[in-house]
Backbone as a printed PyTorch tensor [residue, N CA C, xyz], in Angstrom:
tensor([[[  4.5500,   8.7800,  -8.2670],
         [  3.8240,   9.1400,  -7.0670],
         [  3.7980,  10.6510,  -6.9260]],

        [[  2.9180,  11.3800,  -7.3930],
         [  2.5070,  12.6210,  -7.1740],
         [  3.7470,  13.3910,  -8.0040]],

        [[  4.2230,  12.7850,  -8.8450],
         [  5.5800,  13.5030,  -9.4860],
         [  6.9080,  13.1380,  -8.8650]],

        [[  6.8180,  13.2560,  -7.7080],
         [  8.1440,  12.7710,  -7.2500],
         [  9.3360,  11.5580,  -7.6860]],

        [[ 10.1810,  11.7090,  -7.8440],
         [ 10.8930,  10.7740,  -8.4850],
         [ 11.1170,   9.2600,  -7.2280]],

        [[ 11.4620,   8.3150,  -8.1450],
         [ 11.2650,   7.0480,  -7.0590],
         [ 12.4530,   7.2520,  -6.6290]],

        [[ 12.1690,   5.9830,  -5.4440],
         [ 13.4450,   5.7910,  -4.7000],
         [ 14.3480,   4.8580,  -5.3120]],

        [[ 16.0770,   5.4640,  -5.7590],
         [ 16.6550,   4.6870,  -6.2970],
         [ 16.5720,   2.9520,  -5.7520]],

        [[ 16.2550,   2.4140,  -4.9090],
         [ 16.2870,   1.2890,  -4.5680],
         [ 15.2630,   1.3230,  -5.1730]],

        [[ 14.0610,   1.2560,  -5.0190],
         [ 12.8910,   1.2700,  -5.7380],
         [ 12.7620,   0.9120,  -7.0990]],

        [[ 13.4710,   1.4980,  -7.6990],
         [ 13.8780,   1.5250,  -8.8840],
         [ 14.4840,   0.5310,  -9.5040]],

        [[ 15.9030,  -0.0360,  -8.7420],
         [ 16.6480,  -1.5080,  -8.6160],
         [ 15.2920,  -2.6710,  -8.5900]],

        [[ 15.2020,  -2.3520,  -7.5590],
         [ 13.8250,  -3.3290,  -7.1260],
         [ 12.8090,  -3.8190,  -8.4720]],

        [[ 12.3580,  -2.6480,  -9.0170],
         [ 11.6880,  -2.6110,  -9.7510],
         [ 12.0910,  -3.3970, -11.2520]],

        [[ 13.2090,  -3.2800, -11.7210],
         [ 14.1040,  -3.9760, -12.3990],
         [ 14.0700,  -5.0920, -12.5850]],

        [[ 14.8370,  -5.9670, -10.9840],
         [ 14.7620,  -7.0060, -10.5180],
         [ 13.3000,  -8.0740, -11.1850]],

        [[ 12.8430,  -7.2260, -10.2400],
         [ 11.2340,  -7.7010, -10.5200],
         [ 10.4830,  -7.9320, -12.0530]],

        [[ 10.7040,  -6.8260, -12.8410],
         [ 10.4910,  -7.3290, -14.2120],
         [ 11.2690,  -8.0750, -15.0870]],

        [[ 12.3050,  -7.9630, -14.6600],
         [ 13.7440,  -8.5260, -15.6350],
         [ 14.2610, -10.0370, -15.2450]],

        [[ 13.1820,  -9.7880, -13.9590],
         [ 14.0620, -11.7910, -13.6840],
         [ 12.8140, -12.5460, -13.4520]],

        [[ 13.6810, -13.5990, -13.3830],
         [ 13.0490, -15.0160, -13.0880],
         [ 12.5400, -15.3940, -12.0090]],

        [[ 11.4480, -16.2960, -11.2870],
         [ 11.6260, -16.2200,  -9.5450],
         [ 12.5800, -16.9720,  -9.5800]],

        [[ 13.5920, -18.1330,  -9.7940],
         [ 14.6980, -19.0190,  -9.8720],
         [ 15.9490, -17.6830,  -9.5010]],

        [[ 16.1590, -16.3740, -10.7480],
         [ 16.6010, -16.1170, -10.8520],
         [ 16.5110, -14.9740,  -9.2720]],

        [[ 15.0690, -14.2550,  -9.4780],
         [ 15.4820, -13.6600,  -8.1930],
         [ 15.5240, -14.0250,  -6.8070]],

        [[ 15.5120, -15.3030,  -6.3970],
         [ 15.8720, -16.2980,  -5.2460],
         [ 17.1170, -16.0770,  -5.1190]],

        [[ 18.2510, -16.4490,  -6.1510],
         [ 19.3710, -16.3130,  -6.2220],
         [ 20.1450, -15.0530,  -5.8030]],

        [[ 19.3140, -14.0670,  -6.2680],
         [ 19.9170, -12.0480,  -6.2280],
         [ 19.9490, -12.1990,  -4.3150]],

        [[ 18.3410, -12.6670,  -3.6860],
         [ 18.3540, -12.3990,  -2.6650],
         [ 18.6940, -13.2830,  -1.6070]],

        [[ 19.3360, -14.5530,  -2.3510],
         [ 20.5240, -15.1710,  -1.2540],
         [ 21.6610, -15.1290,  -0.7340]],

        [[ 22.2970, -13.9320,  -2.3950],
         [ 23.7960, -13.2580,  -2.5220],
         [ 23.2100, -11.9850,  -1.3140]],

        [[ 22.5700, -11.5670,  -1.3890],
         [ 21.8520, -10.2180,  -0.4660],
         [ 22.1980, -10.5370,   0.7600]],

        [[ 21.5050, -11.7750,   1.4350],
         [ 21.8340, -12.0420,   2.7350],
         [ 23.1690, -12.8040,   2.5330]],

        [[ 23.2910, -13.5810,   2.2820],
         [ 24.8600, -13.8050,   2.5190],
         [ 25.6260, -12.7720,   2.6820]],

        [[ 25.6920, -12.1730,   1.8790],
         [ 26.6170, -10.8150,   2.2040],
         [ 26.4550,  -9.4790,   3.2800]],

        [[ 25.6990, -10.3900,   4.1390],
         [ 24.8740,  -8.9500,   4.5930],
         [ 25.6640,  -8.5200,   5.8920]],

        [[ 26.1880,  -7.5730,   6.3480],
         [ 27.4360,  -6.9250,   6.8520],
         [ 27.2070,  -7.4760,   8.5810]],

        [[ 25.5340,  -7.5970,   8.9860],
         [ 25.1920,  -7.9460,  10.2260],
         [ 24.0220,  -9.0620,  10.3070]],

        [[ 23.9750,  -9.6350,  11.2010],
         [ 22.7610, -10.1760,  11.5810],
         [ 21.4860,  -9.1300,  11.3930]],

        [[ 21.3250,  -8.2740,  12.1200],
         [ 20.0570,  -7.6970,  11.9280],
         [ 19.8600,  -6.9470,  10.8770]],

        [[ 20.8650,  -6.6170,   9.7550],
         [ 20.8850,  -6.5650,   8.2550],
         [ 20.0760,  -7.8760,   7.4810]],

        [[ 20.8640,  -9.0260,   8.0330],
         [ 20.5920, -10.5050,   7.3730],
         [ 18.9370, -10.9260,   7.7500]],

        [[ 18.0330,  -9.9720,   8.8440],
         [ 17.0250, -10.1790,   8.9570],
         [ 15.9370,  -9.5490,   8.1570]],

        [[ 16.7240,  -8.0890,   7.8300],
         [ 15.4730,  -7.5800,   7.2830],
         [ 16.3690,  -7.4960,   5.7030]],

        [[ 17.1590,  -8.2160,   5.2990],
         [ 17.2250,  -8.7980,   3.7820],
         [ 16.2020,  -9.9210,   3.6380]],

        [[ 16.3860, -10.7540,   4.6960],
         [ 15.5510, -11.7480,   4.4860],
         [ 13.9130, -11.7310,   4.6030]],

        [[ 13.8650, -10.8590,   5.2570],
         [ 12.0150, -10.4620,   5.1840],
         [ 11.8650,  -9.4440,   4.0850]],

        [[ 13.0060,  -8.6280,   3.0910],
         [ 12.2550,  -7.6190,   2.4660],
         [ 12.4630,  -9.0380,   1.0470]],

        [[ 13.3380,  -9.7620,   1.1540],
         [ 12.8670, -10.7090,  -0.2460],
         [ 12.0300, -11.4930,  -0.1000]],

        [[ 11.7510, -11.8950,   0.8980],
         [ 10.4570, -12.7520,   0.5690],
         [  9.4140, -12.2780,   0.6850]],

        [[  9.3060, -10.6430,   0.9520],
         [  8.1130,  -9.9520,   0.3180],
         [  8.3310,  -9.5670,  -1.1700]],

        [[  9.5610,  -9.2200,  -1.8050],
         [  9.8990,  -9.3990,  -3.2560],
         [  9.3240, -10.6550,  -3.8370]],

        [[  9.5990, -12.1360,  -3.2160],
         [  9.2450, -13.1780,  -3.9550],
         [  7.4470, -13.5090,  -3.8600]],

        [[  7.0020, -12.8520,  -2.9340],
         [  5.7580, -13.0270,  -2.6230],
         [  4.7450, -12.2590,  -3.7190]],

        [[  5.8570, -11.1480,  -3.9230],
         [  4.8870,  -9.7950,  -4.8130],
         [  5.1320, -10.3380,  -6.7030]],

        [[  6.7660, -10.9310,  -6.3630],
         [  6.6640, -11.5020,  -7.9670],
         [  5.7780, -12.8350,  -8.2660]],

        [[  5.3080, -13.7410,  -7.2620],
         [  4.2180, -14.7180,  -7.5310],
         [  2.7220, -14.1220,  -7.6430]],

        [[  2.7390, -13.3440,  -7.2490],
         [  1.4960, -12.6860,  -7.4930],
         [  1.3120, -11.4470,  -8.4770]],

        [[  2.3530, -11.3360,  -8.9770],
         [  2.4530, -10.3150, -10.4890],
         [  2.3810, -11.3500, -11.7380]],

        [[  2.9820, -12.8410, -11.1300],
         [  2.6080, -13.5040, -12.2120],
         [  1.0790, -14.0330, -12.4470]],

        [[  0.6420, -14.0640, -11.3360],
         [ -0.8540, -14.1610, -11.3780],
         [ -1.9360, -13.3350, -12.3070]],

        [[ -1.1250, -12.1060, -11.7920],
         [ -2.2000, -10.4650, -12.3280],
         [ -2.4270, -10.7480, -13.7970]],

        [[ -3.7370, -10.5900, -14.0640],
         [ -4.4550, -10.6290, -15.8170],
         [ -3.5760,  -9.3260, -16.3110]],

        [[ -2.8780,  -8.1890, -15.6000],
         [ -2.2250,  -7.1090, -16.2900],
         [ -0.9930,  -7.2420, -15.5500]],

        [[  0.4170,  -6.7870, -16.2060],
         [  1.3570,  -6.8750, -15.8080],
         [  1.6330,  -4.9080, -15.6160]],

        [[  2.1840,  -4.9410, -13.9720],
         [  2.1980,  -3.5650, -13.6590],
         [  3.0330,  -2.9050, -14.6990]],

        [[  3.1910,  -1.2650, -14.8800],
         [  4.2370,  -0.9260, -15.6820],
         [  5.6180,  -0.5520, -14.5150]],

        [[  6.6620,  -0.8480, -15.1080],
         [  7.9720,  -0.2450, -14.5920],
         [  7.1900,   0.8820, -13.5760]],

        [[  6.7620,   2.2480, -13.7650],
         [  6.6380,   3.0120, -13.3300],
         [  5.8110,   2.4950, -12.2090]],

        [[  4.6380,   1.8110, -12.1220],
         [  3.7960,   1.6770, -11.4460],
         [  4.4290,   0.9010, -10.0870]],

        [[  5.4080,  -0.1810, -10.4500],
         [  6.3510,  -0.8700,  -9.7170],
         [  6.9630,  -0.0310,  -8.8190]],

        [[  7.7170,   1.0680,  -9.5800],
         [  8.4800,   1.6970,  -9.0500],
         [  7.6820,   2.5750,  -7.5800]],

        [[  6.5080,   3.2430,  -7.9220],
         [  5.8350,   3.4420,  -7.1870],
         [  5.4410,   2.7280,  -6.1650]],

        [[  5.0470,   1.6310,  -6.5500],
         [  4.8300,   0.4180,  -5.4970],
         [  6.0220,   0.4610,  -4.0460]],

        [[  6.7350,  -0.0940,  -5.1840],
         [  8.5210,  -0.3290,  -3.9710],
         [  8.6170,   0.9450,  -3.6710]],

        [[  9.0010,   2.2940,  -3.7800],
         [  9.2850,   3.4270,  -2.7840],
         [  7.8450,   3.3130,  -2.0080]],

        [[  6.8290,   3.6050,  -1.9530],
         [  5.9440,   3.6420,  -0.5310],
         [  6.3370,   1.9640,   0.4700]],

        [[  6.5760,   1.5800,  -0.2780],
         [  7.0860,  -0.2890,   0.2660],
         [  8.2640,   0.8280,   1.4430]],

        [[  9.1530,   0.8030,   0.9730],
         [ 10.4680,   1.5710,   1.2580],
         [ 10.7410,   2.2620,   2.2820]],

        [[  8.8440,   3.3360,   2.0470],
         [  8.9980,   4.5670,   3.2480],
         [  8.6340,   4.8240,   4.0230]],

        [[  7.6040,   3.0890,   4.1070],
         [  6.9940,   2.6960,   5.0800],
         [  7.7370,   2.2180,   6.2730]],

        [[  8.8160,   1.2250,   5.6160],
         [  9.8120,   0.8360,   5.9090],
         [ 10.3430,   1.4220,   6.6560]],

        [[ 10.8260,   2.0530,   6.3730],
         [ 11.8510,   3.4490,   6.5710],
         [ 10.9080,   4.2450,   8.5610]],

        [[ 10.0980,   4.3650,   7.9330],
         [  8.9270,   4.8210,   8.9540],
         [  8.9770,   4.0960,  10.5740]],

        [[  9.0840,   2.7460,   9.9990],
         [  8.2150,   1.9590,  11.0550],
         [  9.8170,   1.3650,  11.4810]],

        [[ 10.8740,   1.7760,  11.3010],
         [ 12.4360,   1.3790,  11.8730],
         [ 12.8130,   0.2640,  11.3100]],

        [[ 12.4130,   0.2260,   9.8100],
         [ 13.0050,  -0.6490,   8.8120],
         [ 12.3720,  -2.5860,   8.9570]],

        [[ 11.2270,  -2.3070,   9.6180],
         [ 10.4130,  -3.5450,   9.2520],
         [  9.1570,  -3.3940,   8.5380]],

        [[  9.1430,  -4.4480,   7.4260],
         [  8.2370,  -4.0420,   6.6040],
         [  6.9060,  -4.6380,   7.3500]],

        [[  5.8820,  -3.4610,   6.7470],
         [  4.6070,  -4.2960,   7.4030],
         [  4.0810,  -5.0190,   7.0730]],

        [[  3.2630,  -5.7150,   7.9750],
         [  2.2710,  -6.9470,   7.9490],
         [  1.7400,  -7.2660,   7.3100]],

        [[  1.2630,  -8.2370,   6.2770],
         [  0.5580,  -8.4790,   5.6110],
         [ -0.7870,  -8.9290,   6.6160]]])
């Protein structure tokens, strides 16, 4: 994104996303909320993976598979939007 380096979560994210399974990343983001230190942690774990699981059913769709980088890009504006709007992701 304009040179800037991604956001290490972004980056994780990005990983996740190419390197697993949806079976497998269901699993990453049930250990996520389970473990999650608060309730209103355990809310927005649970809404930022099932925008993860939403984005990996529809990467399996895509006739091109994004690159790492492009991902990565993806998830930090995901992130800083996030970040922006007091850590709820937006609307589809």
């Amino acid at each position: 994104m304009n040179g800037s380096p991604p956001d290490p979560m972004a980056a994780q994210m990005a990983q996740l996303l190419a390197g697993s399974d949806l079976d497998e990343l269901r699993e990453i983001i049930a250990r996520w909320t389970a473990e999650a230190p608060t309730g209103a942690s355990r809310r927005v774990y649970e809404n930022f993976g099932a925008r993860m699981i939403e984005l990996k059913q529809e990467l399996a769709r895509a006739p091109r598979q994004p690159t790492r980088a492009e991902l990565e890009d993806a998830l930090t504006l995901m992130l800083r939007m996030a970040a922006q709007s007091g850590g709820r992701m937006p609307e589809r």
